[in-house]
DSSP file (Angstrom, degrees, kcal/mol; ACC not computed):
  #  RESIDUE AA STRUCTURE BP1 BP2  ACC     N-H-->O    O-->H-N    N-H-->O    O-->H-N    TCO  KAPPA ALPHA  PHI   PSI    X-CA   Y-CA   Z-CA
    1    1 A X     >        0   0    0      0, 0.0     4,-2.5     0, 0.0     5,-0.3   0.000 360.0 360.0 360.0 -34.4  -16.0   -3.2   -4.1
    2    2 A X  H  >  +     0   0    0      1,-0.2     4,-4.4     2,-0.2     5,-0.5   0.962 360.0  51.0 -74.8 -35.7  -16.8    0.5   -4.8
    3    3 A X  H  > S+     0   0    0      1,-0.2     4,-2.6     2,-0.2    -1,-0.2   0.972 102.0  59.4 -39.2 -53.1  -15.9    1.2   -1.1
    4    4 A X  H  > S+     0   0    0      1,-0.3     4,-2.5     2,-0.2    -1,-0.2   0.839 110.5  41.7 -49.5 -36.5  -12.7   -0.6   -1.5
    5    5 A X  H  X S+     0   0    0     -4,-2.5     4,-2.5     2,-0.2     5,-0.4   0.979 111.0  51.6 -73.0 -38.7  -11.5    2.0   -4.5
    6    6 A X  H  X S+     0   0    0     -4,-4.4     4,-2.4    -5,-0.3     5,-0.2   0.966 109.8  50.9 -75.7 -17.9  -12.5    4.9   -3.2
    7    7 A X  H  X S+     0   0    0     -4,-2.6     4,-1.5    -5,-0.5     3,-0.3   0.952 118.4  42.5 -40.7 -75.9  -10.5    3.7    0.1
    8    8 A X  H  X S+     0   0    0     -4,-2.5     4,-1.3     1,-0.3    -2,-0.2   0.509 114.0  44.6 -77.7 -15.8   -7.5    3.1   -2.4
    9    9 A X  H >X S+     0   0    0     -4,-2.5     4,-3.5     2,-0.2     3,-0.7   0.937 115.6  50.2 -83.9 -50.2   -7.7    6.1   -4.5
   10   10 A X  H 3X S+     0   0    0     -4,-2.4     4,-4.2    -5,-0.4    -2,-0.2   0.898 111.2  51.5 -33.0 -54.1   -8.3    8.4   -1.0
   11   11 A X  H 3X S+     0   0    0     -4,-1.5     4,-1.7     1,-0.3    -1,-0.3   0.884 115.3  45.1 -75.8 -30.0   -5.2    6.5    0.3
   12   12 A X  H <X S+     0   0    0     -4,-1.3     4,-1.7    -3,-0.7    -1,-0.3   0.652 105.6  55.5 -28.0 -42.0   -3.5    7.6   -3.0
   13   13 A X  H  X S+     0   0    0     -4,-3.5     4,-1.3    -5,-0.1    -2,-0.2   0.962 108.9  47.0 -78.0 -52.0   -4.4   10.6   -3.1
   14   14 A X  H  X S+     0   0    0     -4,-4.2     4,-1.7    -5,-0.3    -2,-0.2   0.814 110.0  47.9 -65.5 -31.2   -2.9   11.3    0.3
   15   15 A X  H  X S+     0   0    0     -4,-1.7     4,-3.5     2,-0.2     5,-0.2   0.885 109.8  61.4 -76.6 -43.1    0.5    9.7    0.0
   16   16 A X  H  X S+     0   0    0     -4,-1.7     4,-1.1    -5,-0.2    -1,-0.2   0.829 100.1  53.5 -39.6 -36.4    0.6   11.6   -3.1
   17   17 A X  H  < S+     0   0    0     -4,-1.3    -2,-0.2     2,-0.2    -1,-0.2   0.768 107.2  42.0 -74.8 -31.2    0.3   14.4   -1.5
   18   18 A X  H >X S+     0   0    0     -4,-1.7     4,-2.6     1,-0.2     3,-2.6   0.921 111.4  59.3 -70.4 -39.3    3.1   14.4    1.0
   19   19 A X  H 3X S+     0   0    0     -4,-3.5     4,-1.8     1,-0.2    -2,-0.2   0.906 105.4  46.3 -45.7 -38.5    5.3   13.0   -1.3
   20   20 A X  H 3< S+     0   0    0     -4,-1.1    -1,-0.2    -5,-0.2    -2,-0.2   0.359 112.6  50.4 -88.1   4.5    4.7   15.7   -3.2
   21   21 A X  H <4 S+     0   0    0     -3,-2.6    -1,-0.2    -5,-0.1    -2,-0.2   0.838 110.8  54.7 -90.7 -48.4    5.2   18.1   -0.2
   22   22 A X  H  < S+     0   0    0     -4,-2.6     2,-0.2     2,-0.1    -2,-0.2   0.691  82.5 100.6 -44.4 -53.8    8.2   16.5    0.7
   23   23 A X  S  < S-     0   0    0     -4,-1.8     3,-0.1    -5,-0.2    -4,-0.0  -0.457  72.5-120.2 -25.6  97.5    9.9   16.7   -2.1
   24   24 A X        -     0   0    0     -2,-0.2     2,-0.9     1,-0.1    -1,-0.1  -0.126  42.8 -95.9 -79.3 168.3   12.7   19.4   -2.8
   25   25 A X        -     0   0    0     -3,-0.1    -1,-0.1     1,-0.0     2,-0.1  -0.566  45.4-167.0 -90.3 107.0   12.1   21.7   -5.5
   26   26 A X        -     0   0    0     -2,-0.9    -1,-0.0    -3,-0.1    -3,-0.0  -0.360  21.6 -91.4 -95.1 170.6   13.6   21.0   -8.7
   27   27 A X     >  -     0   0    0      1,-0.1     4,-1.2    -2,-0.1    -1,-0.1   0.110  32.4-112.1 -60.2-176.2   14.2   22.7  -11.9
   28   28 A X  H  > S+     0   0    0      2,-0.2     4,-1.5     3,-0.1    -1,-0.1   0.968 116.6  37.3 -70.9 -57.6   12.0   22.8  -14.9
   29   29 A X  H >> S+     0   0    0      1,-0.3     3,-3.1     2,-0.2     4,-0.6   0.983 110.9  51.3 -52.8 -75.7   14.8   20.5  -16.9
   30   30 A X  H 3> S+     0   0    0      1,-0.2     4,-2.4     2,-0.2    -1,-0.3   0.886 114.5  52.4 -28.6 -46.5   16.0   18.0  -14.3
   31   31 A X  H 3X S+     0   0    0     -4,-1.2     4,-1.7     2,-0.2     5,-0.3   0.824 116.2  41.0 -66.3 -25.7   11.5   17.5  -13.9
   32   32 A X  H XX S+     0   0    0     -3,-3.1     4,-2.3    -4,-1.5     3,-2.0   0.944 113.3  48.8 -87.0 -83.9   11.5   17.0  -17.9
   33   33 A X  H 3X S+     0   0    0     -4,-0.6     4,-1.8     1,-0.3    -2,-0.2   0.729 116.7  52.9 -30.6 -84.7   14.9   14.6  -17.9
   34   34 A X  H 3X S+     0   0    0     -4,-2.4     4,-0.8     1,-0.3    -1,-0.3   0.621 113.7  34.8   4.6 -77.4   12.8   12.7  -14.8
   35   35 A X  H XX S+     0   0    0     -3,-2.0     4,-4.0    -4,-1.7     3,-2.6   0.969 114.7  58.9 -74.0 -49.0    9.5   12.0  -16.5
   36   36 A X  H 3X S+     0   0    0     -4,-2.3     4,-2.4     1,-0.3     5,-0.3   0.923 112.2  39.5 -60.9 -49.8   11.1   11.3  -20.0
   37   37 A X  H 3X S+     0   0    0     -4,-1.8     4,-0.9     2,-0.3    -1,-0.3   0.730 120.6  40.8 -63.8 -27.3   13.1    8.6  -18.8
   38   38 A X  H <X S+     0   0    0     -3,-2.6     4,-1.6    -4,-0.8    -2,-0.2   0.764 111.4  63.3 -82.4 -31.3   10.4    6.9  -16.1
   39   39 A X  H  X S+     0   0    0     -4,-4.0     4,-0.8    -5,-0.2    -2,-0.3   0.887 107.0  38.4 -55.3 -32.3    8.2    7.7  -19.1
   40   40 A X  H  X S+     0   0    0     -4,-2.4     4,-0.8    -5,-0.4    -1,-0.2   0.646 112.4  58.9 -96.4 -17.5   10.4    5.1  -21.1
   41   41 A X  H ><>S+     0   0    0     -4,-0.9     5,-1.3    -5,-0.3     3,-0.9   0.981 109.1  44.5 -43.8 -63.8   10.8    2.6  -18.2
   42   42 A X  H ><5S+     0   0    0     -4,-1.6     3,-1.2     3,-0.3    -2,-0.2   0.916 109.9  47.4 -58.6-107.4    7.5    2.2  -18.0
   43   43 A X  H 3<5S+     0   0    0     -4,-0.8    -1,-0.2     1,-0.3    -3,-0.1   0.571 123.7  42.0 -47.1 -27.8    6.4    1.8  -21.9
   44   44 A X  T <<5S-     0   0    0     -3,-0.9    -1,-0.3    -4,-0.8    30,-0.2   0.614 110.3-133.1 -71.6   8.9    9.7   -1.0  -22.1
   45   45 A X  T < 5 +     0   0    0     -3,-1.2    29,-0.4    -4,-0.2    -3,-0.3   0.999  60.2 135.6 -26.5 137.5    8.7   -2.2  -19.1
   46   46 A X      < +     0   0    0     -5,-1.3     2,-0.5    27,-0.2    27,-0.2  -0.709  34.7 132.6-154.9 122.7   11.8   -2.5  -17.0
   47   47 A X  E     -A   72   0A   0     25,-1.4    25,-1.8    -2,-0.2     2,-0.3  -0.955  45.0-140.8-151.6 154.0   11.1   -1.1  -13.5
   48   48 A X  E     -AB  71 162A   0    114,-1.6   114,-1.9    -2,-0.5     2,-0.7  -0.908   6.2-165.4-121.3 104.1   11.4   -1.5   -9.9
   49   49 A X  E     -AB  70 161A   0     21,-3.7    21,-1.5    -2,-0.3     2,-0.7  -0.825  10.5-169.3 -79.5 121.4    8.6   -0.5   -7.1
   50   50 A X  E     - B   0 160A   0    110,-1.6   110,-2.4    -2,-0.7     2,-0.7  -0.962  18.1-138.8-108.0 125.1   10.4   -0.5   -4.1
   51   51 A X  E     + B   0 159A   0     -2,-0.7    17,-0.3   108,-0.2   108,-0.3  -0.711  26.1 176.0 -74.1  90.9    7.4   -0.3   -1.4
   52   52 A X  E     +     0   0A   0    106,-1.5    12,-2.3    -2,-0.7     2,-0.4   0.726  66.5  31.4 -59.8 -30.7    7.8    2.0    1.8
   53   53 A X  E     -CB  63 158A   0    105,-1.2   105,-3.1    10,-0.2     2,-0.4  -0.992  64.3-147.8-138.9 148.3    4.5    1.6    3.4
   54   54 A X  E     -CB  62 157A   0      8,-2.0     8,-5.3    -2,-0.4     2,-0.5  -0.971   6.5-169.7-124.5 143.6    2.0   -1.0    3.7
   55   55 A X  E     - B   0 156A   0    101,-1.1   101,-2.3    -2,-0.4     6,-0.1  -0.940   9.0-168.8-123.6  82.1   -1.9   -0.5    4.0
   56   56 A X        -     0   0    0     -2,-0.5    29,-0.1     4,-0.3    99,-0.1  -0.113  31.0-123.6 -54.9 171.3   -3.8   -3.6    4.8
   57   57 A X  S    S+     0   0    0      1,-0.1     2,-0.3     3,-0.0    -1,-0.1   0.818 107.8  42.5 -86.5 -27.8   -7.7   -3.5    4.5
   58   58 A X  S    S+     0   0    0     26,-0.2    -1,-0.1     2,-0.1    -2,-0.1  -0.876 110.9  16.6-108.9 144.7   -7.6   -4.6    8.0
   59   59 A X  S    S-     0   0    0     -2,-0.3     2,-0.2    -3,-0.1    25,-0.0  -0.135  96.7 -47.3 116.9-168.3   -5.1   -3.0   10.7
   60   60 A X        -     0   0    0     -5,-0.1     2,-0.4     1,-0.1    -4,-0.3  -0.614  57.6-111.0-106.8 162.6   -3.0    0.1   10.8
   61   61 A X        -     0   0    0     -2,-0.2     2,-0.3    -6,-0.1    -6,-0.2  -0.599  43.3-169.7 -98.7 157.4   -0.9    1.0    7.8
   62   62 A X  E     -C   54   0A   0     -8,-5.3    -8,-2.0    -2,-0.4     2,-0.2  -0.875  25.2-107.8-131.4 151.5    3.1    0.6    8.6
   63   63 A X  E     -C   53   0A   0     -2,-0.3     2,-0.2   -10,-0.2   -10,-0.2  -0.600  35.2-145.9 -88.9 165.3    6.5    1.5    7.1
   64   64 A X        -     0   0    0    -12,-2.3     2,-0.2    -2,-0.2    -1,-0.0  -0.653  20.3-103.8-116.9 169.9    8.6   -1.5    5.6
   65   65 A X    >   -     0   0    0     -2,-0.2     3,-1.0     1,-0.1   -14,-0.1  -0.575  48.0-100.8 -93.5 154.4   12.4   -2.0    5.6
   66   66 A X  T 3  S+     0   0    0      1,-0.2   -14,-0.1    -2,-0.2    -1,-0.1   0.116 101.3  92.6 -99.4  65.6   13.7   -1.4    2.3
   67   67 A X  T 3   +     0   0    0    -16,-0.1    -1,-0.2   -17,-0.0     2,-0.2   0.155  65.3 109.4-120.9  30.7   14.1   -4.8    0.9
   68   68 A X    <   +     0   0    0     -3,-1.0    13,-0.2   -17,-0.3     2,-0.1  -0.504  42.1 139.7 -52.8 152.2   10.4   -4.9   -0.8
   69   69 A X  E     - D   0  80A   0     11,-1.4    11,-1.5    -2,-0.2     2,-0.4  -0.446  48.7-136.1-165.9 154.8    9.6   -4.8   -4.2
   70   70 A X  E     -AD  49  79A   0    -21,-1.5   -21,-3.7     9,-0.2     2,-0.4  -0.909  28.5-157.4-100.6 123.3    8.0   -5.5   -7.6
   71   71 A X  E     -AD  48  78A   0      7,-2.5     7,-1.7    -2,-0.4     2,-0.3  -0.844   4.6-164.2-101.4 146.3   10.3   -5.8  -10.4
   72   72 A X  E     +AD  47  77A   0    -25,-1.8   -25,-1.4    -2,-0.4     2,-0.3  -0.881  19.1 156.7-133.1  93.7    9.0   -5.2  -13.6
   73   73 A X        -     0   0    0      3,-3.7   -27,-0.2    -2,-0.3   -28,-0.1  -0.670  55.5-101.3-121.7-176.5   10.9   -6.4  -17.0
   74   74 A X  S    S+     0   0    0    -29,-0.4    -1,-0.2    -2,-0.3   -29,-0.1   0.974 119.4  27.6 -60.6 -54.4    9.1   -7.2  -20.9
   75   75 A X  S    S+     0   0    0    -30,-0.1     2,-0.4    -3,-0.1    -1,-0.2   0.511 123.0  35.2-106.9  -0.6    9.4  -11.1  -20.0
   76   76 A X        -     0   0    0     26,-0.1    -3,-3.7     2,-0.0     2,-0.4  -0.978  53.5-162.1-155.4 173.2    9.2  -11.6  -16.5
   77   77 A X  E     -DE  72 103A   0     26,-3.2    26,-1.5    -2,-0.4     2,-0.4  -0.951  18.4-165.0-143.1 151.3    7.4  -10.0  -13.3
   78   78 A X  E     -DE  71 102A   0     -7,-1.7    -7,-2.5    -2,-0.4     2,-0.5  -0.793   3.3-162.8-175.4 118.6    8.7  -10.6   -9.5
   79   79 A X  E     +DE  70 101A   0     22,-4.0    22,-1.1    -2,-0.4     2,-0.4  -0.824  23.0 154.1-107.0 112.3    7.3  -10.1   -6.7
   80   80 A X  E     +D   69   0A   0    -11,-1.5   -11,-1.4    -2,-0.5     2,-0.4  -0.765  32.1 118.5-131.6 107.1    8.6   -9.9   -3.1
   81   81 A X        -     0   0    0     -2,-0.4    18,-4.4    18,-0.3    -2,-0.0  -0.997  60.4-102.9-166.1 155.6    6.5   -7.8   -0.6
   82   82 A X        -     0   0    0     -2,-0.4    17,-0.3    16,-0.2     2,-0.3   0.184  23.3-143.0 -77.2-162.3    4.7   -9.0    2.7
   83   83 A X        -     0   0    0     15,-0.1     2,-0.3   -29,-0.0    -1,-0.1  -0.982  14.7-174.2-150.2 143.0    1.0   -9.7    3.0
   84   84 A X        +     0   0    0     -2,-0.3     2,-0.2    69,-0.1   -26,-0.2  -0.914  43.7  46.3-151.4 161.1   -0.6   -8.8    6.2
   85   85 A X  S    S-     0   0    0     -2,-0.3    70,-0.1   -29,-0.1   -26,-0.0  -0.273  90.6 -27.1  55.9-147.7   -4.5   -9.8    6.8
   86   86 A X        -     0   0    0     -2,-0.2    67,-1.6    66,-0.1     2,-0.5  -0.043  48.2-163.4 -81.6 120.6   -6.8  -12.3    6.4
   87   87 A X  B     -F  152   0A   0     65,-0.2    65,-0.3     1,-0.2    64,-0.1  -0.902  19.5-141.4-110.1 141.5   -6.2  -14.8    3.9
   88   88 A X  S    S+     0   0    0     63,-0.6    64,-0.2    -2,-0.5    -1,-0.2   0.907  90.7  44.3 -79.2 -61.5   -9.2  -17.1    2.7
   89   89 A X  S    S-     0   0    0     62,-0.9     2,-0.3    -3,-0.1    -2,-0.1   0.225  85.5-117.7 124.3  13.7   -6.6  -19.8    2.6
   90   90 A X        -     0   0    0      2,-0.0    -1,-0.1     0, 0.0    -2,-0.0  -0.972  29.3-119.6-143.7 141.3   -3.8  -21.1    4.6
   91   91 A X        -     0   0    0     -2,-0.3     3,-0.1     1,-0.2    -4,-0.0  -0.123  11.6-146.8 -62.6 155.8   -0.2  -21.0    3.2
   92   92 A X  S    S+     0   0    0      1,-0.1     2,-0.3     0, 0.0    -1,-0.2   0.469  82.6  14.8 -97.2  -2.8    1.3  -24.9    3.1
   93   93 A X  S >> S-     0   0    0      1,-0.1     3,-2.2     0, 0.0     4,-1.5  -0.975  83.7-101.3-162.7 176.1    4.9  -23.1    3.9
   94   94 A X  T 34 S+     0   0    0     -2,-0.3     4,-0.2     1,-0.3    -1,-0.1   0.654 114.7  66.6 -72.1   3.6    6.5  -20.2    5.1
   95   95 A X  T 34 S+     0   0    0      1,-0.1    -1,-0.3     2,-0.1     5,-0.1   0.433 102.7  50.0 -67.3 -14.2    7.5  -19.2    1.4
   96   96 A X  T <4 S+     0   0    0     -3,-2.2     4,-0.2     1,-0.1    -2,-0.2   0.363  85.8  81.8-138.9 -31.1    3.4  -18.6    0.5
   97   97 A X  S  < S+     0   0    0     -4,-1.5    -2,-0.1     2,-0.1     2,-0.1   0.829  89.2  62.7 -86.2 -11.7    2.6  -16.4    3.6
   98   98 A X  S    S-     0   0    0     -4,-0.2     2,-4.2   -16,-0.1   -16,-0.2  -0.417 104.1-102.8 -54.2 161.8    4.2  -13.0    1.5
   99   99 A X  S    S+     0   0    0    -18,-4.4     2,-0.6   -17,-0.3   -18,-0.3  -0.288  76.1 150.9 -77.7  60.6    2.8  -11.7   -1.6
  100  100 A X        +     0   0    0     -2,-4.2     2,-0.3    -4,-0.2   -20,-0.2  -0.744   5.2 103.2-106.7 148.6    5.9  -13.7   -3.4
  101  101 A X  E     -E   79   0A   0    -22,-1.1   -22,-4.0    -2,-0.6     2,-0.3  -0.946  51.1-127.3-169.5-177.4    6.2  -15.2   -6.9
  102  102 A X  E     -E   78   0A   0     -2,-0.3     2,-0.3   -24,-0.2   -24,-0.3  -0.967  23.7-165.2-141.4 162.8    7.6  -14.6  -10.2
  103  103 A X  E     +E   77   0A   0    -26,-1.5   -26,-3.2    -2,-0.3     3,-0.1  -0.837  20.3 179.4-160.1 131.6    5.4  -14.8  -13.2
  104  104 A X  S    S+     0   0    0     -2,-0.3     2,-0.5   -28,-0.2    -1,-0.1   0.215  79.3  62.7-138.1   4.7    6.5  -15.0  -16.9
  105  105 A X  S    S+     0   0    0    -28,-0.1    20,-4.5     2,-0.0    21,-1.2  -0.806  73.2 118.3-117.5 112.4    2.9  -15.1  -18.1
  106  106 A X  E     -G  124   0A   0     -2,-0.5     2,-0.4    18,-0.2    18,-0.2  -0.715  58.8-113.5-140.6 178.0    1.1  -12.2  -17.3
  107  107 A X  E     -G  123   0A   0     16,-2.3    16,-2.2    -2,-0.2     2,-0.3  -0.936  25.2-164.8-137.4 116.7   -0.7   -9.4  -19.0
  108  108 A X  E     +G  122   0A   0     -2,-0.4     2,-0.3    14,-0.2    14,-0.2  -0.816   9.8 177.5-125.9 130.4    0.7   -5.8  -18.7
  109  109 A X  E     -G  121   0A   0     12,-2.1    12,-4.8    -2,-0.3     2,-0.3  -0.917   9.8-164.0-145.0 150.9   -1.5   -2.5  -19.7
  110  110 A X  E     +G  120   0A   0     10,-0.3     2,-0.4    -2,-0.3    10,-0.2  -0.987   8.9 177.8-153.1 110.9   -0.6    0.8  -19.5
  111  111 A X  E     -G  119   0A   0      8,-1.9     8,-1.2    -2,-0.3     2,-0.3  -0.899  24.4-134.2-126.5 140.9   -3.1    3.8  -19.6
  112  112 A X  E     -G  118   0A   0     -2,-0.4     2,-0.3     6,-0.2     6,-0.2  -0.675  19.3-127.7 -86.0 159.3   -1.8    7.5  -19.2
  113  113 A X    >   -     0   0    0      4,-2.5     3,-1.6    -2,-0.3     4,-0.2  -0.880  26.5-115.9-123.1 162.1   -3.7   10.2  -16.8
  114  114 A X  T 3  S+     0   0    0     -2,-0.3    -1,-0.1     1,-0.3     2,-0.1   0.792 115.3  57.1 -57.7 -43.2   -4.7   13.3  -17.8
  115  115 A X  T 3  S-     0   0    0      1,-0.1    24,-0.4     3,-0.0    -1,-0.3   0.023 126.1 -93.2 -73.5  24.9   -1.7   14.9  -14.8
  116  116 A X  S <  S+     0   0    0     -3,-1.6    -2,-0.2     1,-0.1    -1,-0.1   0.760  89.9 126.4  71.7  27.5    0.8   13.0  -16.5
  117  117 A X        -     0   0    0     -4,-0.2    -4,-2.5    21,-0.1     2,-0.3  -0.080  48.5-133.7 -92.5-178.8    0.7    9.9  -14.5
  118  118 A X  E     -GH 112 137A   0     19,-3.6    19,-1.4    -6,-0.2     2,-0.3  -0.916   3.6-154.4-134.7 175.1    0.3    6.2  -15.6
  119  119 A X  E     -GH 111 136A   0     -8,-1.2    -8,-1.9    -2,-0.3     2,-0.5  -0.931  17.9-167.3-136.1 127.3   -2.0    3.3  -14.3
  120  120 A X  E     -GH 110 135A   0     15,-2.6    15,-1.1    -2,-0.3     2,-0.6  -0.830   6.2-155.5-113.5 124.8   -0.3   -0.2  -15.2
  121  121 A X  E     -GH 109 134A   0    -12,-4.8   -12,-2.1    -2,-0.5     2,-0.3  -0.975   8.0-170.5-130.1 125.3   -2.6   -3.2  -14.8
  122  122 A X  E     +GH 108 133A   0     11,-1.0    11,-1.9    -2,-0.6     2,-0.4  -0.971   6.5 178.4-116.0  90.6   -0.6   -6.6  -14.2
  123  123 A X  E     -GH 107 132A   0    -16,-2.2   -16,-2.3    -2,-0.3     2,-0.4  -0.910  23.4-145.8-113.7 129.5   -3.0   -9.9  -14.4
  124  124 A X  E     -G  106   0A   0      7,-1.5   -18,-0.2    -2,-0.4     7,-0.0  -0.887  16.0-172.2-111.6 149.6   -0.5  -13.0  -13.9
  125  125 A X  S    S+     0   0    0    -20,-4.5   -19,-0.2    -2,-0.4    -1,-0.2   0.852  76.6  41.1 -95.0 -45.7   -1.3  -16.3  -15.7
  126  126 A X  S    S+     0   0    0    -21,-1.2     2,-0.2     4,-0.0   -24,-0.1   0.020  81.1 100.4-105.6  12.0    0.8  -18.4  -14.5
  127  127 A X  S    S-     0   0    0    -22,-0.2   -26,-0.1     2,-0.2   -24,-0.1  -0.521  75.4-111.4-100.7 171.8    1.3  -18.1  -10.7
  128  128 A X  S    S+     0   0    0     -2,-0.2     2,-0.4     2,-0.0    -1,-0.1   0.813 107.9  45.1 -82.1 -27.1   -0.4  -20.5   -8.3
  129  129 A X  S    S-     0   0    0     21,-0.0     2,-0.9    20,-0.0    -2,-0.2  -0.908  94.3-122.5 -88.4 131.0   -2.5  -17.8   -7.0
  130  130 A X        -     0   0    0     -2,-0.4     2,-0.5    -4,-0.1    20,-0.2  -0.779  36.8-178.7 -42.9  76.3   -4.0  -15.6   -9.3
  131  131 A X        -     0   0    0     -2,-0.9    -7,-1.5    18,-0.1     2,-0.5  -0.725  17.5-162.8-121.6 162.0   -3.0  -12.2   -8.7
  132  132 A X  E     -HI 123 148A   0     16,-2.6    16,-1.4    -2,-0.5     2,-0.6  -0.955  14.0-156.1-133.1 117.6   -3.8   -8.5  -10.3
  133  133 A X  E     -HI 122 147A   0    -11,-1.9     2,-1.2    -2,-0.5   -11,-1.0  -0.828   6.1-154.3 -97.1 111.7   -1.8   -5.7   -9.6
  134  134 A X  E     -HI 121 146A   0     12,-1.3    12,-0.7    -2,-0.6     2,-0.4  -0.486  15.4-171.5 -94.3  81.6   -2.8   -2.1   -9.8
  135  135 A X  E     +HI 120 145A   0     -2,-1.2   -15,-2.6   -15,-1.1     2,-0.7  -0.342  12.9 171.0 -49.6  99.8    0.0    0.3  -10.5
  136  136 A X  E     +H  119   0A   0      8,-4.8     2,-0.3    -2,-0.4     8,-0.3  -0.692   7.6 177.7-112.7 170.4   -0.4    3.9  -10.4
  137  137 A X  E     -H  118   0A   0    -19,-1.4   -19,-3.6    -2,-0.7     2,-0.2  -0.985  22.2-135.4-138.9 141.5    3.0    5.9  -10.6
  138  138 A X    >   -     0   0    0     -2,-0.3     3,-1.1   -21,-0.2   -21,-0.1  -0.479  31.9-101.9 -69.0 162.8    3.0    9.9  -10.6
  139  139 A X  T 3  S+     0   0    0    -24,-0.4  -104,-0.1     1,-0.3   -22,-0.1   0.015 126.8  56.1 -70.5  24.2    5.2   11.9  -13.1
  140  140 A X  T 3  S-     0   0    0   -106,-0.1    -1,-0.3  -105,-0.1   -23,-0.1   0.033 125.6-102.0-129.7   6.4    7.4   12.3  -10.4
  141  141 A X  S <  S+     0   0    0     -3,-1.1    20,-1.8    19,-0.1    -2,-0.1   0.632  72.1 136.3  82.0  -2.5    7.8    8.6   -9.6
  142  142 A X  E     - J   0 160A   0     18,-0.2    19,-0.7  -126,-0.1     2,-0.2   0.050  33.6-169.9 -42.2-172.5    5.7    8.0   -6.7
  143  143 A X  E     - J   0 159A   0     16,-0.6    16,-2.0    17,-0.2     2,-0.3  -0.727  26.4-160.8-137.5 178.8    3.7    5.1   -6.9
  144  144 A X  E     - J   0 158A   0     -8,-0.3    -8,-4.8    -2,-0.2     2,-0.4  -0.948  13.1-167.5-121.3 150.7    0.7    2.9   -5.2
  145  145 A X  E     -IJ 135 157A   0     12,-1.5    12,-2.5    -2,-0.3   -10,-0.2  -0.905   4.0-168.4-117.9  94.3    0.4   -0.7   -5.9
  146  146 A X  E     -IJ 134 156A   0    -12,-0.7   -12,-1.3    -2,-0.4     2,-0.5  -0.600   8.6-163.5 -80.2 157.5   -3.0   -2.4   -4.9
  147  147 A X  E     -IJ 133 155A   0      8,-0.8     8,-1.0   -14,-0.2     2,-0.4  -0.991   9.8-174.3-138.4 138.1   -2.3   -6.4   -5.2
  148  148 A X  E     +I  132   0A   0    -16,-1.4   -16,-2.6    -2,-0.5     2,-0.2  -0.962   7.3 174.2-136.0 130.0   -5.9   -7.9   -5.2
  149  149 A X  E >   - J   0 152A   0      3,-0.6     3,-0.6    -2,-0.4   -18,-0.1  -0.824  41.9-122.8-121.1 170.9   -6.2  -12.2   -5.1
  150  150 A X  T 3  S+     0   0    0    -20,-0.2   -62,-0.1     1,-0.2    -1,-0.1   0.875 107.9  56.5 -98.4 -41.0   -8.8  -14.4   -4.9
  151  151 A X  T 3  S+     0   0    0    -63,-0.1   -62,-0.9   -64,-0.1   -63,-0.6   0.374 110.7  20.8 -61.0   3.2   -7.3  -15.9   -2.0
  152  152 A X  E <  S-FJ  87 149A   0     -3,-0.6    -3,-0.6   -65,-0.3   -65,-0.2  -0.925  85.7 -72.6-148.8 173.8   -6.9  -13.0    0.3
  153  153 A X  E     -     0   0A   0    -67,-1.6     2,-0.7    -2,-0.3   -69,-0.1  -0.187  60.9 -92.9 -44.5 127.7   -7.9   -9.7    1.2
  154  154 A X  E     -     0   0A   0     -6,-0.1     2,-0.4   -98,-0.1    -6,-0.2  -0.342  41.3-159.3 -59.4 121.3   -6.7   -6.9   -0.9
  155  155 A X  E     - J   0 147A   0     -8,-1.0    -8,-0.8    -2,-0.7     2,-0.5  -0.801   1.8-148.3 -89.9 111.7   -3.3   -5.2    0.2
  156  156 A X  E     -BJ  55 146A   0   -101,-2.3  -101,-1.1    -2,-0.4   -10,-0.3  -0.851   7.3-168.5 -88.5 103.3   -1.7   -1.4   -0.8
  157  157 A X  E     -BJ  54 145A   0    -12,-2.5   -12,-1.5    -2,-0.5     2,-0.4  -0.606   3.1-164.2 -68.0 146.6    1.7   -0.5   -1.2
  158  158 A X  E     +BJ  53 144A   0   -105,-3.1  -106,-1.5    -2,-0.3  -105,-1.2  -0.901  42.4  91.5 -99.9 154.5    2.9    3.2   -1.4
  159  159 A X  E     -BJ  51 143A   0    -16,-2.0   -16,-0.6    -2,-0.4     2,-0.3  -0.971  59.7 -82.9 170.2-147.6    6.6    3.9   -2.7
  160  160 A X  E     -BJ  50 142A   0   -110,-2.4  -110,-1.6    -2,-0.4   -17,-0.2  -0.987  25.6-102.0-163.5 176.9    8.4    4.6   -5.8
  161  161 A X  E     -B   49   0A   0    -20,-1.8     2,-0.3   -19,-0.7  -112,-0.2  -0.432  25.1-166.7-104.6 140.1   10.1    3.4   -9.1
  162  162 A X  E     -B   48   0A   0   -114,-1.9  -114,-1.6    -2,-0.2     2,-0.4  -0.749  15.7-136.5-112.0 165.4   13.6    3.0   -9.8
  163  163 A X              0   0    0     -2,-0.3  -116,-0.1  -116,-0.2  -125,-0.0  -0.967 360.0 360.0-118.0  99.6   15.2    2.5  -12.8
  164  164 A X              0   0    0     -2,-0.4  -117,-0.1  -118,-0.0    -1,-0.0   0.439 360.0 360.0 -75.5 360.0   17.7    0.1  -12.8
């Protein structure tokens, strides 16, 4: 287990950093306007991850088309985003082999980091799988998503949040 985080923070750490390479430079205001406004997505919840890359534990990590994502509202959570490796297992249709469901009993926490970031922890009650999501979002809107279930091998997204 401890491997597996320091994998996922490492792989965090790095995408942060091109993103943050990538990135043109904006002003002081527009950067304030930014944060204050994911900063109040986030605390309603009402959010969108849309997922660019995926990180299996097994295999090489890949870009995705963009029609991935985790929506994130007060009352309901929805999930559509692929799964590749090993699942302990095996789906009974082809609706079950992606990470999908939608969940209106879950449990949503929200911790700030010390660089102005969040980490959002998502435990669903109610899905047929059990799954626990670990959000972290930069103050710039990056994110990683780790999706960990009991029935498969743990998964990473990278991307970033919209606001609807």
């Amino acid at each position: 287990m401890k491997k597996g985080v320091f994998i996922f923070n490492l792989v965090l750490a790095s995408t942060l950093l091109v993103a943050a390479s990538n990135s043109n430079k904006n002003t002081l205001f527009t950067s304030i306007q930014k944060t204050d406004s994911l900063e109040t997505a986030i605390e309603a919840p009402r959010f969108t991850f849309i997922a660019n890359i995926v990180s299996p534990t097994r295999g090489q990590v890949r870009n995705l088309t963009p029609n991935y994502d985790l929506k994130v509202t007060k009352d309901t959570i929805i999930a559509y985003l692929p799964f590749f490796g090993r699942a302990y297992t095996a789906p009974l249709s082809s609706e079950e082999a992606g990470i999908m469901f939608t969940s209106t009993q879950f449990s949503y926490t929200k911790k700030q980091t010390k660089h102005g970031g969040w980490l959002i922890t998502i435990k669903t009650k109610d899905t047929k799988s059990r799954f626990e999501l670990y959000l972290s979002i930069s103050k710039n809107g990056y994110a990683s998503l780790n999706v960990v279930s009991i029935d498969r091998e743990s998964i990473t997204f990278m991307g970033e949040i919209k606001q609807p």
